[in-house]
N, C-alpha and C positions, 0 to 999 in steps of 0.2 A: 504494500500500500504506500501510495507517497502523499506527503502533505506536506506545507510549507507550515514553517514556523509561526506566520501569521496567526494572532486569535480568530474562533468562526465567531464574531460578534456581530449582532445584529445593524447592518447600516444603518446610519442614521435617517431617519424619515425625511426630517427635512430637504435633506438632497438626494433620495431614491422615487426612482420611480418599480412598481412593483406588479408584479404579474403573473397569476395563476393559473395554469389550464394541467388538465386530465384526460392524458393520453390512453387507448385500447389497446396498448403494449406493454410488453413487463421491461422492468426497469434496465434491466443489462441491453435492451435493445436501443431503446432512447438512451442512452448511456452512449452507446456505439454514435449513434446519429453524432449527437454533439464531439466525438471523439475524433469521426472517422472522414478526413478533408474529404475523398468522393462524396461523402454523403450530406456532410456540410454546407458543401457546394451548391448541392440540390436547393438547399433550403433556405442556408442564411440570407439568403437577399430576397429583399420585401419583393414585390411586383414589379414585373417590368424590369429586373437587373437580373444578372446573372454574377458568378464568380470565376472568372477564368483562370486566376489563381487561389491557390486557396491552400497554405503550406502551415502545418500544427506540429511542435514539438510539445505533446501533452504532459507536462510534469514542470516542477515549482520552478519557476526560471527561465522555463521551455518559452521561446517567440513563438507567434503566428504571427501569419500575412492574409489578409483578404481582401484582394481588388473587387470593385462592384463595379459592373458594367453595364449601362442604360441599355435595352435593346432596343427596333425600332419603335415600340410604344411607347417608350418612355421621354419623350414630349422634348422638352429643350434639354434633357440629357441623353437622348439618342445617342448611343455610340462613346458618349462619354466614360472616362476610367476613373474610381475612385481607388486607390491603395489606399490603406488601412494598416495600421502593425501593432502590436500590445506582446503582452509575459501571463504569460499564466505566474500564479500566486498561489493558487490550492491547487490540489486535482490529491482528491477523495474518491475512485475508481466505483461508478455504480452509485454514488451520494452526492458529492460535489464539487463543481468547479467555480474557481474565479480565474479572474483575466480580465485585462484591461486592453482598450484598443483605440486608436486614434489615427482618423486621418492622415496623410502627410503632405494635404495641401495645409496653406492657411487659413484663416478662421472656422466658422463652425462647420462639421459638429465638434464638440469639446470633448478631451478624454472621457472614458469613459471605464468603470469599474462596472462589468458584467459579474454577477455572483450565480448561480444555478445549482440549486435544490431538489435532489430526485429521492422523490418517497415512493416506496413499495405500497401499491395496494392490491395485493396477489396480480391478475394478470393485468393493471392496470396501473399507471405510474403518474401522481402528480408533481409538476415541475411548479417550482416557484423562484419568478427571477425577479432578481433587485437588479437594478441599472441606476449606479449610483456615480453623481459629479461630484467635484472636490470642492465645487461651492453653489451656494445660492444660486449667482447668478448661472451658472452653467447650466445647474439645474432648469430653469427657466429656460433656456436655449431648447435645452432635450425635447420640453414641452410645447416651445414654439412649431420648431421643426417637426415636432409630429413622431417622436421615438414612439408613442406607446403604439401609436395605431404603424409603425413598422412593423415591429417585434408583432402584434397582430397577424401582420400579411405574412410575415418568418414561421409565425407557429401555426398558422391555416396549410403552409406548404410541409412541413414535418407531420403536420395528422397526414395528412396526401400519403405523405412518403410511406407512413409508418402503415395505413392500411395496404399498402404495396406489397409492402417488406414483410409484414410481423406475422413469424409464422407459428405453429401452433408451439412445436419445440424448439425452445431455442439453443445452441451451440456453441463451446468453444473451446481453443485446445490451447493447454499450456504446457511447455514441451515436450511430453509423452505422455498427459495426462486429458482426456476429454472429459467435457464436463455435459450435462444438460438437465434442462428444466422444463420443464411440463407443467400446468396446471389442469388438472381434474375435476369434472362436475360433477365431487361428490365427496361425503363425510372420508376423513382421512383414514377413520376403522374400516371400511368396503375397500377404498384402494390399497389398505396392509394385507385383509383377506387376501383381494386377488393377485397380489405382489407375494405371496408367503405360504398359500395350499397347494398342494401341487394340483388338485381337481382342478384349479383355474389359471395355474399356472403352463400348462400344452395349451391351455387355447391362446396365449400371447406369447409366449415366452421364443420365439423364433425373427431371423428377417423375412424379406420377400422371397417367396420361391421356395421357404422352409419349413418344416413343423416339426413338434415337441411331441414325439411317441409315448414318450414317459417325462413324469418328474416325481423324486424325492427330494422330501425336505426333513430335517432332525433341527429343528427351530430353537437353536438354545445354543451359549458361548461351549465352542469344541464341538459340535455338533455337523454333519459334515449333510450336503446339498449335493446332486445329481439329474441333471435336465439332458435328454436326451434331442439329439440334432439331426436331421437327415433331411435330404433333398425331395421337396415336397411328390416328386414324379419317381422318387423311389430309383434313381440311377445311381444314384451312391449307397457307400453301407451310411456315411455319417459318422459324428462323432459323439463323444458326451461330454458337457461343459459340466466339472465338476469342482469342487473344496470345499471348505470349512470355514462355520460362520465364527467370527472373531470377536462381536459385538451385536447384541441384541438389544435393545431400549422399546418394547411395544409401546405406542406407537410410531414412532417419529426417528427411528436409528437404526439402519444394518449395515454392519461392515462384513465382509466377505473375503476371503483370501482364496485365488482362481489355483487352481492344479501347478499351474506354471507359475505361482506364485506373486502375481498381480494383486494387486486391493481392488477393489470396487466396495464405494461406499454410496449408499441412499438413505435419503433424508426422505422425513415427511411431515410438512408444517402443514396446521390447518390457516384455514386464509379464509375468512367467514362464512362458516360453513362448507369452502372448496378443499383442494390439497395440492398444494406443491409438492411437485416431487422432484427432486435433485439428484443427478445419477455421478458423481464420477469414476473412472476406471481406468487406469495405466492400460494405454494402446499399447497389443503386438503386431499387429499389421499395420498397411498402411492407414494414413489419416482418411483421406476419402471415404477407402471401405466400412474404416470403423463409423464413421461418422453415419453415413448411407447404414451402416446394418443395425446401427444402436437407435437410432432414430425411425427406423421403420419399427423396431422392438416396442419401444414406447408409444407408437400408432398403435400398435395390435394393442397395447393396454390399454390404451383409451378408449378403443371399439369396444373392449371387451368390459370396460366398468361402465361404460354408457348403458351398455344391454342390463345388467346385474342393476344399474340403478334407475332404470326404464327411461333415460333419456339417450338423445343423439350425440352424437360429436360434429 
């Protein structure tokens, strides 16, 4: 995690301006948007501009650059190029960023201290930003010029984005470690069940093209797992994915130790009345594959607690 030294204190009112919205994405995703320059690009700029440049070194210290380019709608800024340059200050990965950014024509708009606050609210995340000057009168500038209703047209083009993008699992890997997240429409004790019996575990427990002939389970720390794998058309023998469970906490914890000696660990928080579910698992193949088969794993659960909880996915 990186943070700067700075206090998170709350900006002062008098020279912030402040702004809430709640996004249909989970938080690691909108996290990414604002992280990720292709994706930034997309968005940062109100109507009618675009980013041709758009260069982030995310972490306390870390420059960005972000030119704004009038396209032909944009009236007597047709064509015209704003650069922009600022530091990030925070960067709380998943929580928060600050960063300040200014112009590098002269006069306005006046620097400016962007703060960004991403709250978890299971598959949905609210941001709260403060855009804050270093005085009164800048403040005033912000307001003339029309910052609130920018930062408006910026985050009407990120909901865009995010209904685009935001897919039901989300993904990612950190050096030989995949992770993902799922939310479930349904009490966290149903998705344990069908996460941990083996009656329910052949009907998800495979990727595409796969299924689970058998599964045993011995649900208890030392206790050793056996899920059986083969090629849904029966051209293979198949294999068995098997080891022993290392950590049990009903409901909300199992850690798992793989035959070849990998971890995989799942979480399960309730999310008002939903359930997160958080998978990670040291990759032995490639990323792709893993990615592609663990994420189809996690479809077949969702199908399959949808059915057990009489709704759809």
């Amino acid at each position: 995690m990186n943070k700067s030294t700075s206090s998170l204190t709350t900006p002062p009112a008098e020279h912030t301006l402040t702004t809430t919205r709640v996004f249909d994405a989970p938080r690691e995703l909108v996290y990414r948007a604002w992280t990720d320059p292709r994706q930034l690009a997309l968005w940062f700029p109100p109507e009618h501009f675009t980013a041709p440049v758009c260069q982030l070194d995310v972490r306390p210290g870390g420059a960005l650059r972000i030119d704004m380019k009038g396209d032909d709608d944009a009236g007597d800024f047709a064509g015209a190029v704003f650069p922009a340059v600022g530091v990030y200050r925070e960067v709380v990965p998943n929580e928060r960023l600050a960063f300040t950014l200014k112009g590098l024509e002269e006069g306005p708009p006046p620097m400016v201290l962007t703060t960004v606050i991403f709250e978890d609210q299971g598959r949905k995340t609210k941001l709260t930003i403060h855009q804050t000057a270093d005085t009164i009168a800048d403040y005033d500038v912000l307001r003339k010029i029309g910052a609130t209703e920018g930062l408006r047209q910026s985050l009407d083009k990120l909901s865009a984005l995010l209904d685009r993008k935001a897919p039901d699992t989300t993904v990612s890997v950190t050096g030989r470690s995949l992770s993902l997240t799922r939310i479930f429409d349904a009490p966290r004790e149903l998705v344990w069940k069908a996460y941990t019996d083996p009656a329910h575990i052949v009907k998800w427990s495979f990727a595409k093209d796969w299924e689970s002939p058998f599964a045993e389970t011995d649900l208890r720390e030392g206790g050793s797992f056996r899920i059986g794998m083969r090629p849904a058309d029966h051209s293979e023998e198949g294999f068995v994915f098997a080891g022993t469970y290392r950590e049990i906490v009903k409901p909300s914890r199992i850690v798992q130790v793989i035959g070849d000696g990998r971890v995989m660990t799942t979480t399960f928080d309730d999310v008002g009345g939903k359930t997160k579910l958080s998978l990670t698992v040291e990759m032995s193949r490639g990323e792709e594959q893993e990615r592609q088969g663990w994420t189809q794993i996690l479809e077949n659960l969702a199908t399959h607690v949808a059915t057990l909880s009489g709704k759809t996915t």
